[in-house]
C-alpha positions as a printed Julia matrix, in Angstrom:
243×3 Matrix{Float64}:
 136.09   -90.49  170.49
 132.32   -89.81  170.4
 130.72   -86.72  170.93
 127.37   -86.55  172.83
 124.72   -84.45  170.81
 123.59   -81.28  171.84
 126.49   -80.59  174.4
 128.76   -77.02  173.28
 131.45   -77.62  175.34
 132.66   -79.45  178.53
 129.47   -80.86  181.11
 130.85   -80.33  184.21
 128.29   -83.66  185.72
 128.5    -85.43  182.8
 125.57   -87.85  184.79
 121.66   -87.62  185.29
 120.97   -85.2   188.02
 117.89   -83.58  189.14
 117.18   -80.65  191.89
 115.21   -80.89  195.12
 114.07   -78.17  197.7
 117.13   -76.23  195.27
 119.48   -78.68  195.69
 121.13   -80.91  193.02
 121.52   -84.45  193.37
 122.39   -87.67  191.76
 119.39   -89.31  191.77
 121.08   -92.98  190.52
 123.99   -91.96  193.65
 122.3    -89.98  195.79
 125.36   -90.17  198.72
 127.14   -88.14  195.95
 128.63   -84.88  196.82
 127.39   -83.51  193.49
 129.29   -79.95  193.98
 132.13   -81.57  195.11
 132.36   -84.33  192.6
 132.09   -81.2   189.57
 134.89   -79.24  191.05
 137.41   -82.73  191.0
 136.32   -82.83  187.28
 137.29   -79.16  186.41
 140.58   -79.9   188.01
 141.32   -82.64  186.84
 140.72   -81.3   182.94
 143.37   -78.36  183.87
 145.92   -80.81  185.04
 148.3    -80.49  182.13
 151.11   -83.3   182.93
 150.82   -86.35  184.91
 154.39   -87.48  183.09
 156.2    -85.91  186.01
 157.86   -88.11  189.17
 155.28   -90.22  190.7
 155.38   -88.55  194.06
 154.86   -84.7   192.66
 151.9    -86.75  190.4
 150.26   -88.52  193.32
 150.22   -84.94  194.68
 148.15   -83.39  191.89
 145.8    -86.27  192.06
 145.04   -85.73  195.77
 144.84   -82.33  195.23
 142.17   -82.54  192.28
 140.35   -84.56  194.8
 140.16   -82.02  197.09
 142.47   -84.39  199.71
 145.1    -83.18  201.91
 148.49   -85.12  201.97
 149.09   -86.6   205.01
 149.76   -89.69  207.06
 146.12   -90.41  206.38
 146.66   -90.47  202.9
 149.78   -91.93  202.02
 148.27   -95.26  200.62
 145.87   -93.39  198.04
 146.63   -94.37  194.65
 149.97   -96.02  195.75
 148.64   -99.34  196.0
 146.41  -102.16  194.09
 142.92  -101.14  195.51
 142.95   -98.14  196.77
 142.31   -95.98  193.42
 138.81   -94.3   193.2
 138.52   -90.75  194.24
 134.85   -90.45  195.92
 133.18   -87.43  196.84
 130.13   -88.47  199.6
 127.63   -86.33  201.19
 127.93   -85.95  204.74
 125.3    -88.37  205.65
 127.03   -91.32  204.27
 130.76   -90.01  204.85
 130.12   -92.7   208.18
 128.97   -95.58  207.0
 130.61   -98.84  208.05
 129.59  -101.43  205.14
 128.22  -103.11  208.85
 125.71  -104.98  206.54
 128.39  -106.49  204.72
 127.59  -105.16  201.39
 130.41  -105.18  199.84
 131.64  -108.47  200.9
 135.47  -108.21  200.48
 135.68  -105.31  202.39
 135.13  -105.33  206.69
 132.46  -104.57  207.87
 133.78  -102.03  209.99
 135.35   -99.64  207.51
 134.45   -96.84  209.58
 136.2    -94.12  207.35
 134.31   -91.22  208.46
 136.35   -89.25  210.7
 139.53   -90.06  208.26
 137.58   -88.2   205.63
 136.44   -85.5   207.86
 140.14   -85.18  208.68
 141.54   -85.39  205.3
 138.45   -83.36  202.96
 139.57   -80.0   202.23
 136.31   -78.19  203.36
 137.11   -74.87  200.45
 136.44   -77.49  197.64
 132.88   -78.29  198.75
 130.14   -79.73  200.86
 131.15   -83.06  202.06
 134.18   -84.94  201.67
 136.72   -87.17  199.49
 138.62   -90.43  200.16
 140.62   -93.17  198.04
 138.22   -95.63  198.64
 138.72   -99.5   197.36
 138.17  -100.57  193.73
 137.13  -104.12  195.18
 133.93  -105.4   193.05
 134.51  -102.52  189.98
 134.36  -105.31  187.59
 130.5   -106.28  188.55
 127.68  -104.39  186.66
 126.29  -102.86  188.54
 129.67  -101.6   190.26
 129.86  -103.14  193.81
 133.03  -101.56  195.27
 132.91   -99.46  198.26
 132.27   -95.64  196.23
 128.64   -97.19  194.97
 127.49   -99.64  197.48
 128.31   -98.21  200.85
 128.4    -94.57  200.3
 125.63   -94.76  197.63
 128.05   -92.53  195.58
 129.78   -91.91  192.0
 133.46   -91.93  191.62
 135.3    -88.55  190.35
 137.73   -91.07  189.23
 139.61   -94.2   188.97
 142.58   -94.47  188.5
 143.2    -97.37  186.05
 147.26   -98.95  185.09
 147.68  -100.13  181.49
 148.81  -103.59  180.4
 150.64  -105.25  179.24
 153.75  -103.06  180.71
 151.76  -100.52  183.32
 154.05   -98.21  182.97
 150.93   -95.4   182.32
 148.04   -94.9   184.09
 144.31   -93.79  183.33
 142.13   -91.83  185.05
 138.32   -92.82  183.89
 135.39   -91.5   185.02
 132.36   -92.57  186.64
 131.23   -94.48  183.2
 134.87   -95.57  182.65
 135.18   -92.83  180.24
 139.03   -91.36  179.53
 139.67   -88.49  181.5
 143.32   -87.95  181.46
 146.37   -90.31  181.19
 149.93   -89.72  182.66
 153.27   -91.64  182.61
 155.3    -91.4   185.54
 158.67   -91.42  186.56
 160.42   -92.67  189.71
 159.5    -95.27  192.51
 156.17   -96.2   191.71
 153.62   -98.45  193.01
 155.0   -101.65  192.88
 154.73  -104.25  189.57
 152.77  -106.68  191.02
 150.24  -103.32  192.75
 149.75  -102.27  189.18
 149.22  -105.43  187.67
 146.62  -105.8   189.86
 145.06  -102.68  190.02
 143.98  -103.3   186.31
 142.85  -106.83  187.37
 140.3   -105.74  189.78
 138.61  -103.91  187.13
 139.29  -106.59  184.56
 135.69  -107.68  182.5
 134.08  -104.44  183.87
 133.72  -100.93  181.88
 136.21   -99.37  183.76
 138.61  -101.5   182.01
 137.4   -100.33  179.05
 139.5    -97.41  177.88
 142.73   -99.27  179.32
 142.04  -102.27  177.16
 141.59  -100.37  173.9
 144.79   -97.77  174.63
 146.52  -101.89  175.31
 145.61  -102.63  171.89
 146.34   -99.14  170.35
 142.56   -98.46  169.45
 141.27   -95.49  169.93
 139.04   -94.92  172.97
 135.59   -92.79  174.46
 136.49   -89.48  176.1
 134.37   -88.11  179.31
 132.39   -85.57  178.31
 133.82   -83.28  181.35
 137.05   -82.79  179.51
 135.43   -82.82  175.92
 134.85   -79.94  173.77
 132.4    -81.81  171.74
 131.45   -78.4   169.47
 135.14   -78.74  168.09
 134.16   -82.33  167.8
 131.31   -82.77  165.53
 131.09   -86.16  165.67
 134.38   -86.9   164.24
 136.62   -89.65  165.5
 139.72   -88.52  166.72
 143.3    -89.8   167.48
 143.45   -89.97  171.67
 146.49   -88.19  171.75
 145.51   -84.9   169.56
 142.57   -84.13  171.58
 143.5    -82.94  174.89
 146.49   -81.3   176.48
 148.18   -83.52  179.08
 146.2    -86.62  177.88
């Protein structure tokens, strides 16, 4: 784990952001829903167990992203691709990729009025969706969250080889948030397996690949309480509750 100097405790945007007319924004992501995105982070550091059956855990994941569970959202995080947890400003929440941007994805993936639908408005301006990890192994990222919504991810949810029988959840630098081993019916084998290949060679692979090899790995500084810290290297497991 490395700390980041002159941080006392947890940054809730742990990313460059700068204020306009008295409103923050992401100036690298500017469709981010800045707000938003900070209020998935603080619930997603007081998540204390994602160990439980997969169903009740795929619950506290959509509600950390400020999603509703419904018909809308029964394919978040319960297949290969659709694993990133993006919070957009309202001017982007309807863009269509219709300039084929991201070029695995159509390019009419209208998903406005499904995240209208499914945002909880109490957690913030603007809204959430699972959006596709497609093209999160390119540097720059070019999956749906950065290319057509102009936006960070709150997370991604990452599966571990060689078994992926845990998951991560990484942040917008592929950065360790939280990890969690589930129980039940799961997303299928082959889902997993390539959920971690679709990230494969990119930095959100990163923290899966070391935990793979039993190395230790970076934490987000959102969840990091880098005073208790001090640049010290710690064991993955001893720092955080739930991890």
């Amino acid at each position: 784990v490395r700390a980041l100097s002159g941080m006392a405790g947890p940054n809730d945007y742990p990313f460059e952001l700068e204020v306009k007319d008295s409103v923050e924004y992401d100036p690298v992501y500017p469709g981010t829903a800045v707000g938003r995105l900070r209020g998935v982070l603080q619930r997603v550091r007081e998540l204390e167990n994602l160990d439980g059956s997969w169903p009740d855990v795929r619950r506290l994941l959509l509600a950390a992203g400020g999603l509703k569970e419904d018909y809308s959202t029964s394919h978040a995080f319960n297949d290969d691709n659709h694993c990133d947890l993006t919070t957009m400003v309202d001017g982007v929440s309807h863009n269509s990729n219709s300039d084929g941007a991201v070029s695995v994805i159509s390019r009419r993936n209208q998903l406005g009025p499904h995240i209208q639908k499914a945002s909880l408005p109490e957690h913030g301006r603007g809204g959430s969706w699972s959006t596709c990890t497609n093209g999160a192994h390119m540097t720059p990222p070019n999956d749906v969250a950065h290319v057509q919504f102009s936006s960070r991810v709150a997370f991604k949810l990452v599966w571990v080889p060689p078994n992926f029988e845990e998951f991560l959840l990484v942040d917008d630098e592929g950065r360790l948030l939280k990890r969690g081993a589930p129980t039940g019916k799961l997303p299928s084998l082959g889902a997993r397996q390539r959920n971690f290949a679709l990230v494969q060679g990119g930095k959100y692979a990163t923290a899966a690949e070391a935990i793979a090899r039993g190395k230790e790995t970076e934490y987000s500084p959102a969840v990091l309480d880098t005073a208790q810290v001090c640049n010290d290297t710690l064991n993955v497991s001893e720092q955080l509750p739930g991890a």
